[in-house]
MARTIVO-681791 format. One record per residue: x, y, z of N, C-alpha, C, O in turn. Coordinates in Angstrom, 2 decimals, decimal comma. Example, Ala and Ser with C-alpha at 12.3 -4.5 7.8 and 13.67 -1.06 7.14 Angstrom:
<recs>
+---------+---------+---------+---------+---------+---------+---------+---------+---------+---------+---------+---------+
:     n.x :     n.y :     n.z :    ca.x :    ca.y :    ca.z :     c.x :     c.y :     c.z :     o.x :     o.y :     o.z :
+---------+---------+---------+---------+---------+---------+---------+---------+---------+---------+---------+---------+
:   13,19 :   -5,69 :    7,80 :   12,30 :   -4,50 :    7,80 :   13,20 :   -3,30 :    7,80 :   14,24 :   -3,32 :    8,46 :
:   12,85 :   -2,25 :    7,08 :   13,67 :   -1,06 :    7,14 :   12,90 :    0,03 :    7,87 :   13,41 :    1,14 :    8,04 :
+---------+---------+---------+---------+---------+---------+---------+---------+---------+---------+---------+---------+
</recs>
This chain:
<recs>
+---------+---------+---------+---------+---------+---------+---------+---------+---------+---------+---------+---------+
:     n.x :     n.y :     n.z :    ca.x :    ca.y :    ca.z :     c.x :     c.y :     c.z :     o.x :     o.y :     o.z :
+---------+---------+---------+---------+---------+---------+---------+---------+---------+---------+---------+---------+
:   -3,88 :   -8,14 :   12,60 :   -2,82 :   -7,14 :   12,42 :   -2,91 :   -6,55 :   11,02 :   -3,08 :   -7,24 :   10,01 :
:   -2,78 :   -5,08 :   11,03 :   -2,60 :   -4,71 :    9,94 :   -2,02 :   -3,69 :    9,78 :   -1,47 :   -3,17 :   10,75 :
:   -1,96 :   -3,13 :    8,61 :   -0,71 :   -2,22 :    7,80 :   -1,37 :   -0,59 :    8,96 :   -2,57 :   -0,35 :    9,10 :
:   -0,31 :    0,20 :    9,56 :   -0,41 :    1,39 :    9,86 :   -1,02 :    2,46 :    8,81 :   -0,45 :    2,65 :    7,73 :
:   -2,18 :    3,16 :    9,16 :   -2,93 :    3,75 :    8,19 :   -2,36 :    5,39 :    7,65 :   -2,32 :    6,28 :    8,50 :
:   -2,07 :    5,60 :    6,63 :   -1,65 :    6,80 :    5,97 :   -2,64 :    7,55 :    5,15 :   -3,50 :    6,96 :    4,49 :
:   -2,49 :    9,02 :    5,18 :   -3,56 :    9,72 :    4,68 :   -3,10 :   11,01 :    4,18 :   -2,09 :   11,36 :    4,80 :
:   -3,43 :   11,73 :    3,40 :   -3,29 :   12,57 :    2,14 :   -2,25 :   13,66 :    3,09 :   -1,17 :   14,03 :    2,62 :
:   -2,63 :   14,03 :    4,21 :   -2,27 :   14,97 :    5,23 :   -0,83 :   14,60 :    5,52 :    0,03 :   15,47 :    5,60 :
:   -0,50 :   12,94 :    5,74 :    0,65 :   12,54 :    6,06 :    1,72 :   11,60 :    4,88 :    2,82 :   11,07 :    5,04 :
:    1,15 :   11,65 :    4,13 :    1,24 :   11,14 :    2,83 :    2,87 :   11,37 :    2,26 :    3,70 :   10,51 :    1,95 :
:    2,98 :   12,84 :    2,27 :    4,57 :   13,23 :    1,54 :    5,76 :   12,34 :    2,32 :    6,69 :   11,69 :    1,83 :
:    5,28 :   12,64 :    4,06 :    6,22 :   12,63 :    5,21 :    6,43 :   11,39 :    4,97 :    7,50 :   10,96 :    4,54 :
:    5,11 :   10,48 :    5,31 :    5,66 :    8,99 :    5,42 :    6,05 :    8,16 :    4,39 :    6,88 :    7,27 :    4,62 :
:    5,49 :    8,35 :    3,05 :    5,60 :    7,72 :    1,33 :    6,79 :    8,71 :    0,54 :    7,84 :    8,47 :   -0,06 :
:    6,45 :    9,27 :    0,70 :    7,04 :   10,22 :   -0,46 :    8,78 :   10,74 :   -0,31 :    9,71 :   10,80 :   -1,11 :
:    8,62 :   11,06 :    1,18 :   10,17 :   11,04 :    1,66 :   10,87 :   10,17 :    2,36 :   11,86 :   10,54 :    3,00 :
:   10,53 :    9,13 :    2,34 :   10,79 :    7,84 :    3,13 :   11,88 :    7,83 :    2,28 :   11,75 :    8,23 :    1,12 :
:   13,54 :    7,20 :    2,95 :   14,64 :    6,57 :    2,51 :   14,52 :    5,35 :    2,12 :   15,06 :    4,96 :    1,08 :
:   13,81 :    4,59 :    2,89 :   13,38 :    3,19 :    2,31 :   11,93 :    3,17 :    1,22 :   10,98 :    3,96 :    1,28 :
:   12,09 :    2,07 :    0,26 :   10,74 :    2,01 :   -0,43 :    9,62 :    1,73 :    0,30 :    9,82 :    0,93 :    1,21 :
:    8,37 :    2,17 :    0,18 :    7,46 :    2,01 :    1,13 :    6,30 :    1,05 :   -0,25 :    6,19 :    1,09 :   -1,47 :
:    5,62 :    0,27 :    0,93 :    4,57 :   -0,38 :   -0,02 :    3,29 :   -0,11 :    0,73 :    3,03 :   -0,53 :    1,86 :
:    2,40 :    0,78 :   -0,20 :    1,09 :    1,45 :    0,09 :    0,30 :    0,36 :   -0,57 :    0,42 :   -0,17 :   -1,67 :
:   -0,64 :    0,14 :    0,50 :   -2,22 :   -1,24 :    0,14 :   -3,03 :    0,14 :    0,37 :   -3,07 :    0,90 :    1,34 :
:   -3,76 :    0,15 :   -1,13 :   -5,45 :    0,86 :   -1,47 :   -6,07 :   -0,06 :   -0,86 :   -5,66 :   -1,22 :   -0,94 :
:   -7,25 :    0,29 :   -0,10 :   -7,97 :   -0,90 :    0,32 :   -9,35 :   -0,33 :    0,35 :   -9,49 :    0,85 :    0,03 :
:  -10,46 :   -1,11 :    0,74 :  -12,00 :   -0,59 :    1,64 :  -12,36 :   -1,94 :    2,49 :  -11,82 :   -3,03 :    2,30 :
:  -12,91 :   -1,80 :    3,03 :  -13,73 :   -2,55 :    3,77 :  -14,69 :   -3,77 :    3,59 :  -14,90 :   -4,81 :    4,21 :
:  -15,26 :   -3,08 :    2,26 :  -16,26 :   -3,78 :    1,65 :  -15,75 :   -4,32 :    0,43 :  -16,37 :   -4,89 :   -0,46 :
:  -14,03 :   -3,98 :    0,55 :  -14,02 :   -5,07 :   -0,47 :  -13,50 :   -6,69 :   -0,42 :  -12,49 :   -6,82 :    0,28 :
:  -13,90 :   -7,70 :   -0,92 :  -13,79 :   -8,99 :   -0,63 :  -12,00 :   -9,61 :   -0,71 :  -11,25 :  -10,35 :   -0,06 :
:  -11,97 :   -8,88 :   -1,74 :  -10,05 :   -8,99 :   -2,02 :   -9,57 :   -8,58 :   -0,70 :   -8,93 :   -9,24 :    0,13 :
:   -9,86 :   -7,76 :   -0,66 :   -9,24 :   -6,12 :   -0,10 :   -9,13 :   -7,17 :    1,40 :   -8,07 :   -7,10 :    2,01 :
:  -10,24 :   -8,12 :    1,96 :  -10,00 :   -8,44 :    3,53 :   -9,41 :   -9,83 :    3,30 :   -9,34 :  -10,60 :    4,26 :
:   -8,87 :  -10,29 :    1,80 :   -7,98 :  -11,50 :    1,72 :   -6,66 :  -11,17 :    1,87 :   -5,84 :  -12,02 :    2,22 :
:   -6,33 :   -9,89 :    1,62 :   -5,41 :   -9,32 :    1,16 :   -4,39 :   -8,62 :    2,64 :   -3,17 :   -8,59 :    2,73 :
:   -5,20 :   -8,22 :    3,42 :   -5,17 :   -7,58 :    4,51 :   -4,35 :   -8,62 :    5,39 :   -3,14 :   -8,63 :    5,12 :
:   -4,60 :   -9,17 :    6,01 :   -3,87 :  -10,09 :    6,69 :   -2,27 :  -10,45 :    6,55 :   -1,43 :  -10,67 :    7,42 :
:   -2,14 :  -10,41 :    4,80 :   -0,76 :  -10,93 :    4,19 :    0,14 :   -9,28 :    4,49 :    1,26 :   -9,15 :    4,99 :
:   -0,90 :   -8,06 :    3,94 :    0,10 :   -6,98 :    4,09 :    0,56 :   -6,92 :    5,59 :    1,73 :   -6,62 :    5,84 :
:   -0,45 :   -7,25 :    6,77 :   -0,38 :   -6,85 :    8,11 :    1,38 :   -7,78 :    8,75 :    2,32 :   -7,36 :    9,42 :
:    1,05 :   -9,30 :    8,04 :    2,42 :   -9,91 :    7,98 :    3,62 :   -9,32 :    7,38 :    4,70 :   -9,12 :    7,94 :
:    3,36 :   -9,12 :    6,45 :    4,37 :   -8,11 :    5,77 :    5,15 :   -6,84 :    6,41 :    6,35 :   -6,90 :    6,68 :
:    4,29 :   -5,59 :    6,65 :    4,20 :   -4,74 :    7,92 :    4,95 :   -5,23 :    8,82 :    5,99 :   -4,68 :    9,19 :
:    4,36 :   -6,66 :    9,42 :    5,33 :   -6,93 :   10,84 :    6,89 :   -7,53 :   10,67 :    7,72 :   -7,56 :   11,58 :
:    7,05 :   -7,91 :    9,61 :    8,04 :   -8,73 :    9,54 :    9,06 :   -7,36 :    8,68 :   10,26 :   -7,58 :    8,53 :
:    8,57 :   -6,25 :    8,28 :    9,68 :   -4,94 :    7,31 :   10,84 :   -4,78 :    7,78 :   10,88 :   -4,51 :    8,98 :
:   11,60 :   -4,84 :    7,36 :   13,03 :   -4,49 :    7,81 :   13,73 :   -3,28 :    6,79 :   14,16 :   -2,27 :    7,35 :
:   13,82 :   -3,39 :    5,42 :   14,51 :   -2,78 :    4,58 :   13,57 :   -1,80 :    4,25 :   14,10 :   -0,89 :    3,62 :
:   12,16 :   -1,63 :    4,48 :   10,97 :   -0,94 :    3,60 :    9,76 :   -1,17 :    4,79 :    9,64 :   -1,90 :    5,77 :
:    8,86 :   -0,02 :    4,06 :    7,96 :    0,25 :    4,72 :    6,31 :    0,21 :    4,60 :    5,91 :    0,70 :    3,54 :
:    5,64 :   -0,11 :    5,17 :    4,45 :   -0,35 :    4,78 :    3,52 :    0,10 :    5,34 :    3,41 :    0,19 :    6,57 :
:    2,17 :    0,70 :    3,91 :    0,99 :    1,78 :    4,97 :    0,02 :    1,52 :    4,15 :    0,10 :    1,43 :    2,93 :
:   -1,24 :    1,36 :    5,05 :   -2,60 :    1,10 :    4,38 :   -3,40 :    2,63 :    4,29 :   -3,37 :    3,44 :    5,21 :
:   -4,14 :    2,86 :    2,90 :   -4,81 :    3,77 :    2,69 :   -6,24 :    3,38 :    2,44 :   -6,48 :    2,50 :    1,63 :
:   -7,10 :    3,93 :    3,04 :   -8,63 :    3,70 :    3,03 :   -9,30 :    4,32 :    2,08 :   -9,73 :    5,47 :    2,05 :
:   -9,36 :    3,29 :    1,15 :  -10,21 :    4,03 :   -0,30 :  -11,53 :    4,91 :   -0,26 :  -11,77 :    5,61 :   -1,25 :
:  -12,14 :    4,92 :    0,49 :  -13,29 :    5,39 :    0,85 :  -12,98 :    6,55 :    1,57 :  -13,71 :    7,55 :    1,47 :
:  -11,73 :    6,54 :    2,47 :  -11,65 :    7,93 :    3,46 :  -10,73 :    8,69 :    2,22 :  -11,02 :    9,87 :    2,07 :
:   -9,91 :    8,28 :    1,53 :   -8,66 :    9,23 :    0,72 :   -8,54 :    8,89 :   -0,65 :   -7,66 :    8,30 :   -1,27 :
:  -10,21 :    9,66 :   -1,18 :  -10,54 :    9,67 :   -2,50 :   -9,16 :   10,55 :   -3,20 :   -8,60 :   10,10 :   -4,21 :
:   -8,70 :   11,88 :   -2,51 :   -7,31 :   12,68 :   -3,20 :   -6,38 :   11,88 :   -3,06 :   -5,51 :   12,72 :   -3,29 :
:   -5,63 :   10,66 :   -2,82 :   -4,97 :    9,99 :   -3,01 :   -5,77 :    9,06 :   -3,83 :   -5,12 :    9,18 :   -4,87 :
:   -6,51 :    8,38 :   -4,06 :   -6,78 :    7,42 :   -5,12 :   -6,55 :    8,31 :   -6,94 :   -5,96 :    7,97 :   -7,97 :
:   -7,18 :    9,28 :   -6,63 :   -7,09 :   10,41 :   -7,87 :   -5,96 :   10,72 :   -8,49 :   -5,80 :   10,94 :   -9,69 :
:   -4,78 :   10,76 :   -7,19 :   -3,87 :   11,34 :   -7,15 :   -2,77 :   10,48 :   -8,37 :   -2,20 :   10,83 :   -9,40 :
:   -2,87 :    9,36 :   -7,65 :   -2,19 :    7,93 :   -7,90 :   -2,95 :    7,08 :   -9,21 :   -2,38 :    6,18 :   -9,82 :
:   -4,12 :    7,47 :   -9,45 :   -4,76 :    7,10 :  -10,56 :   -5,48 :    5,55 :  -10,04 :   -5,76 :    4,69 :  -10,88 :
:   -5,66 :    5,40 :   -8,95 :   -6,00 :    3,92 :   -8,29 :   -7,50 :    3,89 :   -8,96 :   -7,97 :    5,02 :   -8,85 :
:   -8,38 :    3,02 :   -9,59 :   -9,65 :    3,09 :   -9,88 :  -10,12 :    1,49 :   -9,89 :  -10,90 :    1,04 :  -10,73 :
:   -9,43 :    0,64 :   -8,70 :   -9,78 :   -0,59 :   -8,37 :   -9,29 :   -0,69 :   -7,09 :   -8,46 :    0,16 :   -6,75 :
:   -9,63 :   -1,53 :   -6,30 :   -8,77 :   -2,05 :   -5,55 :   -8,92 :   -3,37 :   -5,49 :   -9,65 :   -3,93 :   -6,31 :
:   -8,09 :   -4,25 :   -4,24 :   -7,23 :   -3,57 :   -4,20 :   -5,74 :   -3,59 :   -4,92 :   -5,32 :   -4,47 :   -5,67 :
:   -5,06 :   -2,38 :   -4,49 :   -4,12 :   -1,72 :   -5,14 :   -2,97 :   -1,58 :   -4,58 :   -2,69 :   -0,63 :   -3,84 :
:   -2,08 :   -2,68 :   -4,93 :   -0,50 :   -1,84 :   -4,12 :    0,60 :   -1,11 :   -5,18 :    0,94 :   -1,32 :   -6,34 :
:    0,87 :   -0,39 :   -4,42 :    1,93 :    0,72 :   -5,25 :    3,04 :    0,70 :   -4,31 :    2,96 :    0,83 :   -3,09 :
:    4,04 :    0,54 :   -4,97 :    5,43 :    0,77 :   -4,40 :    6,23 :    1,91 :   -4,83 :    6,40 :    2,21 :   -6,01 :
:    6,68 :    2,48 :   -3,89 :    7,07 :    3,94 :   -4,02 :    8,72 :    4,13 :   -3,82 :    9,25 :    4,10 :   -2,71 :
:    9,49 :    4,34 :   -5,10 :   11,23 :    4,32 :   -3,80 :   11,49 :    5,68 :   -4,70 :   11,41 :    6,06 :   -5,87 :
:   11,87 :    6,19 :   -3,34 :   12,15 :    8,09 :   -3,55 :   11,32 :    8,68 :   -3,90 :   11,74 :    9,00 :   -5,01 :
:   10,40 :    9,09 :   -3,82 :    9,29 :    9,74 :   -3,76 :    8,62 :    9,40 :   -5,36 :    8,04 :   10,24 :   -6,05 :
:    8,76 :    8,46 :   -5,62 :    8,13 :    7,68 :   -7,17 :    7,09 :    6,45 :   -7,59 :    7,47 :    5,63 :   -6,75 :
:    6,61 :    6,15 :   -7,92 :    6,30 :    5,08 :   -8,39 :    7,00 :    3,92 :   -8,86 :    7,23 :    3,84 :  -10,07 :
:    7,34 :    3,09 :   -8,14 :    8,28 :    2,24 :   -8,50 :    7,66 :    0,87 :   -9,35 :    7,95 :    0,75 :  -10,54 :
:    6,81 :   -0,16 :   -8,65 :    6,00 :   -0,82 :   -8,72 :    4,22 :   -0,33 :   -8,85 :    3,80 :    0,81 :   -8,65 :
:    3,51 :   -1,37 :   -9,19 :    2,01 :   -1,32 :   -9,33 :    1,43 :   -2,79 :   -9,72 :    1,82 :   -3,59 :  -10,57 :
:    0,45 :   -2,84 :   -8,89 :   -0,18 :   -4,04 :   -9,26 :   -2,13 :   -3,96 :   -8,23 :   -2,44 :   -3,58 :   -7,10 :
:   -2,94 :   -4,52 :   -9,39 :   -3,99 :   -4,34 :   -9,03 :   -4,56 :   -5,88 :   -8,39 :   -4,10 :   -6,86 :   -8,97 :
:   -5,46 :   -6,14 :   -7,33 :   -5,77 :   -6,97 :   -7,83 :   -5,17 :   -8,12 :   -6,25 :   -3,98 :   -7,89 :   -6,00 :
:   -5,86 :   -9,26 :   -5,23 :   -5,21 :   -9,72 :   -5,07 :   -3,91 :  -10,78 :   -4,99 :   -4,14 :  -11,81 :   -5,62 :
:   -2,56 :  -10,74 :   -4,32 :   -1,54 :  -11,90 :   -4,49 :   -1,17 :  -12,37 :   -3,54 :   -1,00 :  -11,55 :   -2,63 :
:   -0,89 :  -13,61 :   -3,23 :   -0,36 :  -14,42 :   -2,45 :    1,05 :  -13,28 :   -2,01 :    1,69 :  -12,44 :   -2,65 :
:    1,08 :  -13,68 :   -0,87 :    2,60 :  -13,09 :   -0,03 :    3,78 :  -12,93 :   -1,19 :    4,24 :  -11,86 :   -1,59 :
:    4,18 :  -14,37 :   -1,64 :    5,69 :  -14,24 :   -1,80 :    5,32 :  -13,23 :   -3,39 :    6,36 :  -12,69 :   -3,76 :
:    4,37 :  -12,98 :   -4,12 :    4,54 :  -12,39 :   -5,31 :    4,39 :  -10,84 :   -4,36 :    5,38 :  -10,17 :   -4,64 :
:    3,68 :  -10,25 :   -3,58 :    3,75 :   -8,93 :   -3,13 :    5,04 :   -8,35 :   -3,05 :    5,59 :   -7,31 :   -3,42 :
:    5,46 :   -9,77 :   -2,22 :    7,11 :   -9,27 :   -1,63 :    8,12 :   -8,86 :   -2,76 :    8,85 :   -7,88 :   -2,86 :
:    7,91 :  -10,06 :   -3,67 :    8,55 :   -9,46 :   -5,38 :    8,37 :   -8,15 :   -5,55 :    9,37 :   -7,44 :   -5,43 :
:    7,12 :   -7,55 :   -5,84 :    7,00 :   -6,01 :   -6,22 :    7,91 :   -5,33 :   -4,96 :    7,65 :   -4,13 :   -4,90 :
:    8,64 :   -5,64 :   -4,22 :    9,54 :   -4,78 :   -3,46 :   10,97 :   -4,90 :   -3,91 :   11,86 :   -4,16 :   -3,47 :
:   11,20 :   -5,97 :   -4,92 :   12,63 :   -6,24 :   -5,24 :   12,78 :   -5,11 :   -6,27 :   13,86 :   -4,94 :   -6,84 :
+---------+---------+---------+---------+---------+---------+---------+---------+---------+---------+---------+---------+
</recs>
């Protein structure tokens, strides 16, 4: 299971104007974090209640990595009201992710 995928096209609608904070995972494929990491957001994702969660494919949505200034992954950014709320590079165990949502 994993995080529902978001992209530059849908980006404002689902991140940016979301009422709830949303937590965006930078990710690729090939990266080793990136498929440790995956699993915990996909739990995360399933279990959201207050907030929202969307995976972006570093490789497909270079104008969002640019955008956001991402130049690692992976990368979660937390967004409340169309902002930057949180940032953290790098993978974390569940319960510290869930922190960057408090």
């Amino acid at each position: 299971m994993s995080a529902p995928s978001v992209t530059a096209k849908d980006f404002e609608e689902k991140v940016l104007k979301a009422k709830e904070p949303v937590l965006v995972d930078f990710w690729a494929s090939w990266c080793g974090p990136c498929q440790m990491l995956s699993p915990i957001i996909g739990e995360i994702a399933e279990e959201a209640k207050d907030f929202k969660v969307y995976a972006v494919n570093a490789d497909e949505e270079q104008e969002l990595m640019v955008r956001y200034g991402v130049r690692a992954i992976p990368t979660l950014i937390v967004f409340k009201d169309g902002q930057i709320y949180k940032q953290n590079t790098g993978f974390l165990p569940k319960e510290q992710v869930l922190e960057l949502l408090k």
